[in-house]
ZAPA-66634 format. One record per atom (N, C-alpha, C): residue number from 1; residue in one letter; atom name; x, y, z. Coordinates in steps of 0.1 Angstrom, whole numbers, m for minus. Atoms other than C-alpha are relative to their C-alpha. Layout:
BEGIN
+-----+------+------+-------+-------+-------+
| pos | code | site |     u |     v |     w |
+-----+------+------+-------+-------+-------+
| NUM |    A |   CA |     X |     Y |     Z |
...
+-----+------+------+-------+-------+-------+
//
This chain:
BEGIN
+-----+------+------+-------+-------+-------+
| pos | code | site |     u |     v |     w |
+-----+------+------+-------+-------+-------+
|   1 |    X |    N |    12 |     6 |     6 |
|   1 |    X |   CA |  1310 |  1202 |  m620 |
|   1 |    X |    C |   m11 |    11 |     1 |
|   2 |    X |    N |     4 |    m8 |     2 |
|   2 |    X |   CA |  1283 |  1223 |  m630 |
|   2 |    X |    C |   m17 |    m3 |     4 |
|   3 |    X |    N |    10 |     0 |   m10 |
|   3 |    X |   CA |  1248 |  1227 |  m613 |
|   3 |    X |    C |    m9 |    m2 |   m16 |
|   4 |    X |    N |     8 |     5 |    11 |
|   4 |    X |   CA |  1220 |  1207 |  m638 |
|   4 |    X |    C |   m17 |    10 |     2 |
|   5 |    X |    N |    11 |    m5 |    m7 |
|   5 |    X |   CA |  1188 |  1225 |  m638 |
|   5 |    X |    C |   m10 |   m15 |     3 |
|   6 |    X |    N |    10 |     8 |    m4 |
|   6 |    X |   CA |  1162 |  1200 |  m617 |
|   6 |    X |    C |     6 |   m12 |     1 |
|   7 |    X |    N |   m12 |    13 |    m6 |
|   7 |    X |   CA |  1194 |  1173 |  m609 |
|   7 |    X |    C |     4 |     9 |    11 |
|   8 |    X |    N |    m2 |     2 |   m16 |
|   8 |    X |   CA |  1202 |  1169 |  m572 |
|   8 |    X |    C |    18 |     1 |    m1 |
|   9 |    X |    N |    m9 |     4 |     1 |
|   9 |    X |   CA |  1237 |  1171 |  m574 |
|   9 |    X |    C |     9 |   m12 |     3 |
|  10 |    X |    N |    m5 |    15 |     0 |
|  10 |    X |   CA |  1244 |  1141 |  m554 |
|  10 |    X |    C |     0 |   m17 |   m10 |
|  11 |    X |    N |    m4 |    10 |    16 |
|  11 |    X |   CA |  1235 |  1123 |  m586 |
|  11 |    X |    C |     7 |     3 |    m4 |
|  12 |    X |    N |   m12 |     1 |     6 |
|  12 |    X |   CA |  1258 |  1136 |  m603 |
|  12 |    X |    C |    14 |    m1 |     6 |
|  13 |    X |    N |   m10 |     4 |    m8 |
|  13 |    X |   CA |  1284 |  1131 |  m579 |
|  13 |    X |    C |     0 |   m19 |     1 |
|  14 |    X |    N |     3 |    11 |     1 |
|  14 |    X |   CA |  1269 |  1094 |  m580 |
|  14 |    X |    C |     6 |    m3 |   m14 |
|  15 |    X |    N |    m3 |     5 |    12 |
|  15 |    X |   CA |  1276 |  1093 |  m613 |
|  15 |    X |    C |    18 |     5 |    m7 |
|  16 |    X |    N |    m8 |     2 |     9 |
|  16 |    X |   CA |  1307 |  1102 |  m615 |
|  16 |    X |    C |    12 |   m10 |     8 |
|  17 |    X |    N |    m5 |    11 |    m2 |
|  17 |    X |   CA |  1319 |  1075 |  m591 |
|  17 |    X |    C |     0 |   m14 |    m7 |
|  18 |    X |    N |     4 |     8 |    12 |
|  18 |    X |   CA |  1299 |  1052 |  m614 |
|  18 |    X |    C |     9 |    m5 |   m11 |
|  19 |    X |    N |   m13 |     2 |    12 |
|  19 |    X |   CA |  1320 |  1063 |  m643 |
|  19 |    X |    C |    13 |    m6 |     5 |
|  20 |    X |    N |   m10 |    m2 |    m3 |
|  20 |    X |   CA |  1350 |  1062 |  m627 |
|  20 |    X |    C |     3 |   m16 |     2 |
|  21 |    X |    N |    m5 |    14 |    m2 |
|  21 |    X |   CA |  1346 |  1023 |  m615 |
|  21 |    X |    C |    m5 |    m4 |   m14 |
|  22 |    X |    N |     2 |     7 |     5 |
|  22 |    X |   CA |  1332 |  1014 |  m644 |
|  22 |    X |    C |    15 |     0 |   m13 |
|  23 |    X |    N |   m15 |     1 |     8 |
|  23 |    X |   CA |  1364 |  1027 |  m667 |
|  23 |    X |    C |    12 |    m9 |     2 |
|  24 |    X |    N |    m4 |    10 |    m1 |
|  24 |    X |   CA |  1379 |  1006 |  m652 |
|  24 |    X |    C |     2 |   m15 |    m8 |
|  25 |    X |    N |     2 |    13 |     5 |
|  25 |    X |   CA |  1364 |   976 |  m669 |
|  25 |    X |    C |    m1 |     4 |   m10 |
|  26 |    X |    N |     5 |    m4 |    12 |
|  26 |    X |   CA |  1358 |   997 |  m701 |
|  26 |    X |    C |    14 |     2 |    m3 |
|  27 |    X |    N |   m18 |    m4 |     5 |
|  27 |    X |   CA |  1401 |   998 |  m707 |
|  27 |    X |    C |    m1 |    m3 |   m17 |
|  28 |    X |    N |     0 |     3 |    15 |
|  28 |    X |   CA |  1404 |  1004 |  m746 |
|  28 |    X |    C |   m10 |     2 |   m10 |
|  29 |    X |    N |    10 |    m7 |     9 |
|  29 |    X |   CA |  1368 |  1019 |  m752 |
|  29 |    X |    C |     1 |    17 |     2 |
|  30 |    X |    N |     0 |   m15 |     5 |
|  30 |    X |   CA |  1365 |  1054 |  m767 |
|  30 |    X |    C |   m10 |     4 |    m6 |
|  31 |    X |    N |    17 |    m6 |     6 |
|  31 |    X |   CA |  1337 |  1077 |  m777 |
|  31 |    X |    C |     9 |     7 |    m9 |
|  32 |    X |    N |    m3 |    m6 |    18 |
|  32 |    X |   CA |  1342 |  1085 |  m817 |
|  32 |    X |    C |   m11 |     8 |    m2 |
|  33 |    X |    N |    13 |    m7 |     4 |
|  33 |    X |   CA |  1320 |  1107 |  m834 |
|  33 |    X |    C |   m14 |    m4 |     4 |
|  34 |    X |    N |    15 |     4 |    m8 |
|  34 |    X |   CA |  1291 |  1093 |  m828 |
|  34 |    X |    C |    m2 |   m13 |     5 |
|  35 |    X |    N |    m2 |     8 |    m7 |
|  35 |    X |   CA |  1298 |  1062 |  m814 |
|  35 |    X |    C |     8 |    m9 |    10 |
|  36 |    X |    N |   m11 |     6 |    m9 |
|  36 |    X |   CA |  1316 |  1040 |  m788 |
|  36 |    X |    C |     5 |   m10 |    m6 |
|  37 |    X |    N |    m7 |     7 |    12 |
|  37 |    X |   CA |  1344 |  1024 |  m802 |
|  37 |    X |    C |     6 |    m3 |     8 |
|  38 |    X |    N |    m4 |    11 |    m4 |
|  38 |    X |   CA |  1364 |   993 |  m793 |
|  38 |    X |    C |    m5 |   m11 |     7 |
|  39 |    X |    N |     9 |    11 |    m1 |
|  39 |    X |   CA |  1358 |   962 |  m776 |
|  39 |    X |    C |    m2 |    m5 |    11 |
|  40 |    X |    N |     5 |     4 |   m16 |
|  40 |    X |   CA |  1345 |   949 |  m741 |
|  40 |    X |    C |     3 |   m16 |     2 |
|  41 |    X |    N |     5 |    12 |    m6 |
|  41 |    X |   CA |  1358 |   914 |  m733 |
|  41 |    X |    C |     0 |    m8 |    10 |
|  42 |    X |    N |    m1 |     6 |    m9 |
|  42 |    X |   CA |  1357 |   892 |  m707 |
|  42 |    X |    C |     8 |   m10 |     5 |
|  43 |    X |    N |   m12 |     2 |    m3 |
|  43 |    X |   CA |  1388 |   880 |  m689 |
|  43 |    X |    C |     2 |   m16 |     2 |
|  44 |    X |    N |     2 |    13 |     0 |
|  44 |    X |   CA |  1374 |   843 |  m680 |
|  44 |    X |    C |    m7 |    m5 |   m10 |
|  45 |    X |    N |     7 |     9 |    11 |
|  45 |    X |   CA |  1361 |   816 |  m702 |
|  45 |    X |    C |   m11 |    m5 |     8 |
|  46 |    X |    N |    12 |     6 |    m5 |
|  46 |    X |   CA |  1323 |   806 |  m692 |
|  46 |    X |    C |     0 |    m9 |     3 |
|  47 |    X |    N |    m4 |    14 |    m5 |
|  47 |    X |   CA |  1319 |   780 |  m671 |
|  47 |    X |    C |   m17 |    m5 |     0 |
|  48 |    X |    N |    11 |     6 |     3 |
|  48 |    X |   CA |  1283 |   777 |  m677 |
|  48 |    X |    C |   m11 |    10 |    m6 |
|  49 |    X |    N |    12 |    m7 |     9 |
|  49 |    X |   CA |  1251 |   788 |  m697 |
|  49 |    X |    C |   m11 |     1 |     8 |
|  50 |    X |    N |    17 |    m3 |    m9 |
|  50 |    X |   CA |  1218 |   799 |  m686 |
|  50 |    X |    C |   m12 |    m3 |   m13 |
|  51 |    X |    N |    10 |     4 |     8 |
|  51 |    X |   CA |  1186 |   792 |  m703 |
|  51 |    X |    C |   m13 |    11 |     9 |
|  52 |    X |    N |    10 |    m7 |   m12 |
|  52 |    X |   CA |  1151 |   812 |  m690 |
|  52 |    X |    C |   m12 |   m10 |   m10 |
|  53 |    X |    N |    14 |     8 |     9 |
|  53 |    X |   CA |  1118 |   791 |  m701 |
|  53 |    X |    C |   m13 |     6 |     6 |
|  54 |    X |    N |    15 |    m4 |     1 |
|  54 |    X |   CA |  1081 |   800 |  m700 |
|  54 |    X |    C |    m6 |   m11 |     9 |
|  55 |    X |    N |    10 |     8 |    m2 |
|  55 |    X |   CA |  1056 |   779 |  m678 |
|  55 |    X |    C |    m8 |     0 |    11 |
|  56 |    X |    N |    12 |     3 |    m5 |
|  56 |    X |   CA |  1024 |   773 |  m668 |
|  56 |    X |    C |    m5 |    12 |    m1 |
|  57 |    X |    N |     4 |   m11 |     5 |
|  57 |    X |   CA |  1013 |   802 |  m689 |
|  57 |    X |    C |   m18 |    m5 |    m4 |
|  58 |    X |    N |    10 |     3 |     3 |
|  58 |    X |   CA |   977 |   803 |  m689 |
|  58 |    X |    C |   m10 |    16 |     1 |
|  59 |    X |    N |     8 |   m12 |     1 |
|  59 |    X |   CA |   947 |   828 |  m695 |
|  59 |    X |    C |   m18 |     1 |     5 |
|  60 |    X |    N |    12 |     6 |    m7 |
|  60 |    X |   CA |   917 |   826 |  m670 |
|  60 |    X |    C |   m13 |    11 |     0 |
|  61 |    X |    N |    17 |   m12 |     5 |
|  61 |    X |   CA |   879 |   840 |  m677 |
|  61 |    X |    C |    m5 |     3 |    17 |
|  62 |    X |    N |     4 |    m7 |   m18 |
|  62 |    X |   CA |   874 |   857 |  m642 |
|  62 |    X |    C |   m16 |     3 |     0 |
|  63 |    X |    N |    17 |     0 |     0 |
|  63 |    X |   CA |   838 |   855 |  m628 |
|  63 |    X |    C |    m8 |    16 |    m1 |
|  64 |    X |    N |     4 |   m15 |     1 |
|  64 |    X |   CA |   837 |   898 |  m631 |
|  64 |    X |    C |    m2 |     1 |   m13 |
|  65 |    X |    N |     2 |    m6 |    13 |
|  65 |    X |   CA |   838 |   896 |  m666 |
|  65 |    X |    C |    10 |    m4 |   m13 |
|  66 |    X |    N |    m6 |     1 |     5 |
|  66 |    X |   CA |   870 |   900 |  m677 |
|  66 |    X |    C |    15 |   m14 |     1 |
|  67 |    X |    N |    m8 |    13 |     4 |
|  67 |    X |   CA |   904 |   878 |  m681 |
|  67 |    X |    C |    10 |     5 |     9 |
|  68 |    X |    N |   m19 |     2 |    m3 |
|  68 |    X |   CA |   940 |   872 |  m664 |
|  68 |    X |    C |     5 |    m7 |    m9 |
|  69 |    X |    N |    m4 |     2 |     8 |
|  69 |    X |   CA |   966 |   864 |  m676 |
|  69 |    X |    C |    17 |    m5 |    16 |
|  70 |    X |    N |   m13 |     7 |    m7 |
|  70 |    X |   CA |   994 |   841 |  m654 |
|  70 |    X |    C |    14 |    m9 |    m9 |
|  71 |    X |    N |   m13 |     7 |     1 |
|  71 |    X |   CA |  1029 |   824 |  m659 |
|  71 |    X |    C |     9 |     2 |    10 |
|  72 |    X |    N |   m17 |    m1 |    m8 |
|  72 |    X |   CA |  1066 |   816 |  m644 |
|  72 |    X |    C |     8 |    m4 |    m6 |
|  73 |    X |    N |    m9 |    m5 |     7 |
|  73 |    X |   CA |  1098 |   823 |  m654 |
|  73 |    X |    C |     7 |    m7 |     9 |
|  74 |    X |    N |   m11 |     8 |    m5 |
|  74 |    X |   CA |  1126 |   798 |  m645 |
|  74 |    X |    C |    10 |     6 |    m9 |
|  75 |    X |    N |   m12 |    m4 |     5 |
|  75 |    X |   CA |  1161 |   803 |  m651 |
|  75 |    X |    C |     9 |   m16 |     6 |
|  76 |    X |    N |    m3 |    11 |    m5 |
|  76 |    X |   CA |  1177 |   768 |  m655 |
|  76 |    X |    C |    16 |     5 |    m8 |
|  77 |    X |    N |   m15 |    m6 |     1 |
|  77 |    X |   CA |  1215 |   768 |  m655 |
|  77 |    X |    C |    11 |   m17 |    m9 |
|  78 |    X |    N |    m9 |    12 |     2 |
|  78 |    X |   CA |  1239 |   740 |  m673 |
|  78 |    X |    C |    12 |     4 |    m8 |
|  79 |    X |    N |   m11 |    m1 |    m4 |
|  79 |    X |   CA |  1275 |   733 |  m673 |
|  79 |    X |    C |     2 |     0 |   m25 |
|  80 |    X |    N |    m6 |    m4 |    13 |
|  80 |    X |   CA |  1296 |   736 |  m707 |
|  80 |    X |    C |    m6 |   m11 |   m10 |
|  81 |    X |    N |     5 |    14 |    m2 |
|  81 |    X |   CA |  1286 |   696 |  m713 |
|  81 |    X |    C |   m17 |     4 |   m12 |
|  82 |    X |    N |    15 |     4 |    m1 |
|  82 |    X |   CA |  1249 |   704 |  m719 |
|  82 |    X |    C |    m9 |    m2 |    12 |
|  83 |    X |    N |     7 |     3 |   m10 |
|  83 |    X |   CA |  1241 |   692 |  m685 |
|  83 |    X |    C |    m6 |     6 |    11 |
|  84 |    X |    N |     7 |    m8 |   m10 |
|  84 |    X |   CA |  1214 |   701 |  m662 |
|  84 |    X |    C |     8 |     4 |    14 |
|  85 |    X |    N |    m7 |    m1 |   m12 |
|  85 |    X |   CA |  1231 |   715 |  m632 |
|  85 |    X |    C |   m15 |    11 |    11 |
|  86 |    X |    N |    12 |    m7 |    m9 |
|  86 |    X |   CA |  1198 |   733 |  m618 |
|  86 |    X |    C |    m3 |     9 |    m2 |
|  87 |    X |    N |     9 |   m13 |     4 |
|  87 |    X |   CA |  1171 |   754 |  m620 |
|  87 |    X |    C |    m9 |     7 |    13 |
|  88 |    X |    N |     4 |    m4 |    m8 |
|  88 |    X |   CA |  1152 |   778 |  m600 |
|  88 |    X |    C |   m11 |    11 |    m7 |
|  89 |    X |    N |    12 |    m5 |     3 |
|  89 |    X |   CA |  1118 |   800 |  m601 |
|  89 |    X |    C |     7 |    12 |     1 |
|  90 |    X |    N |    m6 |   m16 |    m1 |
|  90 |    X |   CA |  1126 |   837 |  m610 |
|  90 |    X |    C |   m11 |     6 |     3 |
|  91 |    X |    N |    14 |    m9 |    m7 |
|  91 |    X |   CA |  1090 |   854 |  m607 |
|  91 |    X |    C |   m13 |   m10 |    m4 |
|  92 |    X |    N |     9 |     3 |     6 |
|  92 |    X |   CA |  1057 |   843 |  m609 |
|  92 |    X |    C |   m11 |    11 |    m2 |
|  93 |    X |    N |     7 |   m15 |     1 |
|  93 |    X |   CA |  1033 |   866 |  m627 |
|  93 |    X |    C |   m11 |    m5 |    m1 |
|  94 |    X |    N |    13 |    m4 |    m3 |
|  94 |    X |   CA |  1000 |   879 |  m622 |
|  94 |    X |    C |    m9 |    10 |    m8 |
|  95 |    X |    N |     3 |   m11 |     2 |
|  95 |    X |   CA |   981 |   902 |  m643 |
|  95 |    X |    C |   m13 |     5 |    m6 |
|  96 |    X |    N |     7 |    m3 |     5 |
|  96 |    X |   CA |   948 |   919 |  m652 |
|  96 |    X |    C |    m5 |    m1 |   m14 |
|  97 |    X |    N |     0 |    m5 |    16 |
|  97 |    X |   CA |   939 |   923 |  m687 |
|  97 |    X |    C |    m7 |     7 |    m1 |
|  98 |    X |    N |     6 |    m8 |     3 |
|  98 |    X |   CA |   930 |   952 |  m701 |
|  98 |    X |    C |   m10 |    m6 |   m13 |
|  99 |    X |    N |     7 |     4 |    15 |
|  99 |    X |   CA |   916 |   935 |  m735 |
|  99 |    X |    C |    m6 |   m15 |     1 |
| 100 |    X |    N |     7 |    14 |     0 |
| 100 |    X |   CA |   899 |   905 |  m747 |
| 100 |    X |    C |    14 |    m9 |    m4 |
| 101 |    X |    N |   m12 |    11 |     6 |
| 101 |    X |   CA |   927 |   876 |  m754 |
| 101 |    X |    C |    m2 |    m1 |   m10 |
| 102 |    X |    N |     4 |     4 |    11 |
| 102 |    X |   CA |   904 |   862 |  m784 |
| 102 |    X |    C |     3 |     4 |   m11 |
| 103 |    X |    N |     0 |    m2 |    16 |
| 103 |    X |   CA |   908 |   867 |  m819 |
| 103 |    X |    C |   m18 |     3 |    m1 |
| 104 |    X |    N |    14 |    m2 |     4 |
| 104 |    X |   CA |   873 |   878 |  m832 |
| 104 |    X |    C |    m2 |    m7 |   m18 |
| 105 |    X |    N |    m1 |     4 |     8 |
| 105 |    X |   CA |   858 |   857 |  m859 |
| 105 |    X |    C |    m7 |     7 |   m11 |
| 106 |    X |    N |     2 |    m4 |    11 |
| 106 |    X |   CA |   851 |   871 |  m890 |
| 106 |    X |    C |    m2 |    m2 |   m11 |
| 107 |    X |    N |     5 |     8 |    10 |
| 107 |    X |   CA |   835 |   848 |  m908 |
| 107 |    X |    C |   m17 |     2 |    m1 |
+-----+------+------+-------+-------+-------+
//
């Protein structure tokens, strides 16, 4: 292996364990001219779906001046069916705004 200029080697030693497990799961893909060629599939049949939803998305006029901007991110899970099998909170966000939210009217 050949020394990168400004890579640590132990990355690339990382990466070529990487590759090595990931070939593994890649059996029957090949790099073509310019692209990766064949097909990646998956050995089981899905036993359930995911969904991610939006809520309690709001946009609040902060007493400094400017605005936030909040929501949360669920990830609810159900079986082949359609049926709810359960959900859970993935993040809840927080964040500044650099800009005005508004539309400006222009009438």
């Amino acid at each position: 292996m050949r020394k990168l200029k400004d890579v640590d080697m132990w990355l690339q030693e990382n990466k070529v364990t990487n590759l090595k497990i990931a070939a593994k799961c890649l059996n029957g893909i090949h790099v073509g001219e310019e692209y990766l060629e064949g097909e990646w599939r998956v050995a089981a049949e899905p036993e359930y779906r995911y969904e991610v939803e939006e809520r309690n998305h709001e946009i609040r006029s902060e007493y400094w001046g400017g605005y936030s901007r909040h929501n949360e991110i669920y990830q609810k899970q159900y079986d082949l069916e359609g049926n709810l099998l359960g959900e859970k909170l993935v993040v809840k966000n927080s964040a500044i705004m650099m800009y005005s939210p508004f539309l400006e009217d222009k009438a």
